[in-house]
C-alpha positions in Angstrom: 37.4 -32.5 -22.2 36.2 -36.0 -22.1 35.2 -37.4 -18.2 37.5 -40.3 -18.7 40.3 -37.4 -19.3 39.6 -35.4 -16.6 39.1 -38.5 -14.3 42.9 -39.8 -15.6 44.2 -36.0 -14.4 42.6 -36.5 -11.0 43.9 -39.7 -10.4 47.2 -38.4 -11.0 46.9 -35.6 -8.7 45.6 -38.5 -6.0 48.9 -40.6 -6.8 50.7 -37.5 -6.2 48.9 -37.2 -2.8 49.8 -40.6 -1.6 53.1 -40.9 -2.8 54.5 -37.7 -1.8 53.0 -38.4 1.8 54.3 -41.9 1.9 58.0 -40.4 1.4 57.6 -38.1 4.0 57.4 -34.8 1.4 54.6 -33.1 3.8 50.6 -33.8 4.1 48.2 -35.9 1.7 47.9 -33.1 -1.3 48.5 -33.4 -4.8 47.5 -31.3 -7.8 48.3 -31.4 -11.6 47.8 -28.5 -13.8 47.0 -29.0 -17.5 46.7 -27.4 -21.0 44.5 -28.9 -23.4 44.2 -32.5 -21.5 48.3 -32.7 -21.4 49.8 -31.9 -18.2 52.3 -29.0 -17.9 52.9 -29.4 -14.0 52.7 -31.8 -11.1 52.6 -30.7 -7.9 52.6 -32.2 -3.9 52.6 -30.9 -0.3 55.8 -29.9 0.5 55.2 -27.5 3.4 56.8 -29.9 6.3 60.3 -30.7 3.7 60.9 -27.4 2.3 59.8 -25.7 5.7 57.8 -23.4 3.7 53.8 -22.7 5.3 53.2 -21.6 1.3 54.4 -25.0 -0.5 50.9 -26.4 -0.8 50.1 -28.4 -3.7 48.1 -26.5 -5.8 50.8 -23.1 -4.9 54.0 -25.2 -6.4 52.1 -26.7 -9.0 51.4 -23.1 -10.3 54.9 -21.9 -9.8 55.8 -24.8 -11.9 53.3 -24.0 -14.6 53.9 -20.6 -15.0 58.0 -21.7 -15.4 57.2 -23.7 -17.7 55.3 -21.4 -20.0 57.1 -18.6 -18.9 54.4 -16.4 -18.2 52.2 -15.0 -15.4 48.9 -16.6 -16.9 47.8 -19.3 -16.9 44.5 -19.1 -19.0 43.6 -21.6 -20.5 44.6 -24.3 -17.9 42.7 -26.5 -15.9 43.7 -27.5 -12.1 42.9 -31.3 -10.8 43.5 -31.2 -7.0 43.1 -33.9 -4.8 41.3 -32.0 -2.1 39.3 -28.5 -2.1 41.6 -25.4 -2.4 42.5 -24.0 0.5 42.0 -19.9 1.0 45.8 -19.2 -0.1 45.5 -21.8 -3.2 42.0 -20.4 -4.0 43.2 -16.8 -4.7 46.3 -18.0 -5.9 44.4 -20.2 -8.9 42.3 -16.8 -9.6 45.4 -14.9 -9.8 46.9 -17.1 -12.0 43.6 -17.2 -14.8 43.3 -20.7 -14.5 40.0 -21.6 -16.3 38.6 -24.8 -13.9 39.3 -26.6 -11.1 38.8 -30.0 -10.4 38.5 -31.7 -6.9 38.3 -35.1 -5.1 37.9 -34.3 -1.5 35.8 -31.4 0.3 37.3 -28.9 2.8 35.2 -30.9 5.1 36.8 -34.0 4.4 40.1 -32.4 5.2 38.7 -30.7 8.7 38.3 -34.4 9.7 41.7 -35.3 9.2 43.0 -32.1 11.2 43.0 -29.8 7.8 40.8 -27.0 9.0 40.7 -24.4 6.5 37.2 -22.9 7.6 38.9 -20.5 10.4 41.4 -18.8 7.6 37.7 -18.5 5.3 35.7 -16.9 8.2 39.1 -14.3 8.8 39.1 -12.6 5.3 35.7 -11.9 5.6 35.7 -9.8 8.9 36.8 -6.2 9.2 40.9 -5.9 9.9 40.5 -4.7 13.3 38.5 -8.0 14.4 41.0 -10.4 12.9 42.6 -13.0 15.3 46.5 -11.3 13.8 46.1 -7.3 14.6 47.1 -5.4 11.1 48.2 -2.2 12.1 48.4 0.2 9.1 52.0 2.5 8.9 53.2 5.0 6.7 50.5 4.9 3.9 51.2 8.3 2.4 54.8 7.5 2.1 53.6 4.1 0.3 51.4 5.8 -1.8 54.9 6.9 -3.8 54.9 3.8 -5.4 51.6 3.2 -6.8 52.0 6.6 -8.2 55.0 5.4 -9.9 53.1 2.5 -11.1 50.2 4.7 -12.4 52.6 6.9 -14.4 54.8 4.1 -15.5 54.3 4.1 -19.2 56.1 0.4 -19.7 54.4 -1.3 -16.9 52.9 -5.0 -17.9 49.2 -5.3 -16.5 48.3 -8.9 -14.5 
């Protein structure tokens, strides 16, 4: 893809961020999602109006993209986001195959504004029982019935 391309998909993404924020949608992120330089998905902040700690930009964007083309994967796609993923957009993005990302502002830049992602990316990496939420494991061997299942499941579609 051509620079000025990619540059026109970030500076939607940006326009997202202000404009969603300026109508009171939720904080300063925007992100766009496209296929071959055309966009399949827009996507802003709407974790404060939808009361929903999982409607970040990048998160709705995908759930838009993958209704869209009515599958799971999006390979093939490129992400333009206004600002660095956070920990829950990052695996999200990997989950969903994109192929790039594309970002205006650092984590760091977002820690300024009262955005501080760096916590949540020092938690994953530390062993359960020294995370700030205690995870207390519970019935694994009854669980284990269902990824059985899913092992033997001769119709099951792989992601």
């Amino acid at each position: 893809m051509k620079t000025d391309d990619a540059q026109s998909l970030m500076r939607q993404a940006i326009r997202l961020s202000l404009e969603k924020m300026d109508q009171g949608q939720g904080g300063p992120f925007g992100a766009v999602i496209a296929l071959e330089g055309r966009i399949i998905s827009e996507g802003y902040n709407q974790v404060t109006s939808q009361n929903d700690p999982t409607a970040h930009a990048e998160i709705v964007a995908i759930r838009r993209a993958c209704e869209t083309l009515n599958t799971f994967s999006l390979a093939g796609c490129d992400i333009y986001t206004s600002c660095e993923p956070c920990p829950m957009c990052l695996s999200a993005i990997y989950w969903a195959r994109i192929d790039q990302i594309y970002y205006a502002n650092t984590r760091q830049d977002a820690a300024m504004i009262g955005f501080d992602d760096e916590f949540l990316y020092r938690e994953v990496s530390i062993p359960l029982e020294h995370r700030q939420i205690p995870t207390i494991r519970l019935l694994e061997h009854e669980a284990m019935a269902a990824f059985e299942a899913w092992t033997n499941k001769p119709d099951k579609i792989r992601y």
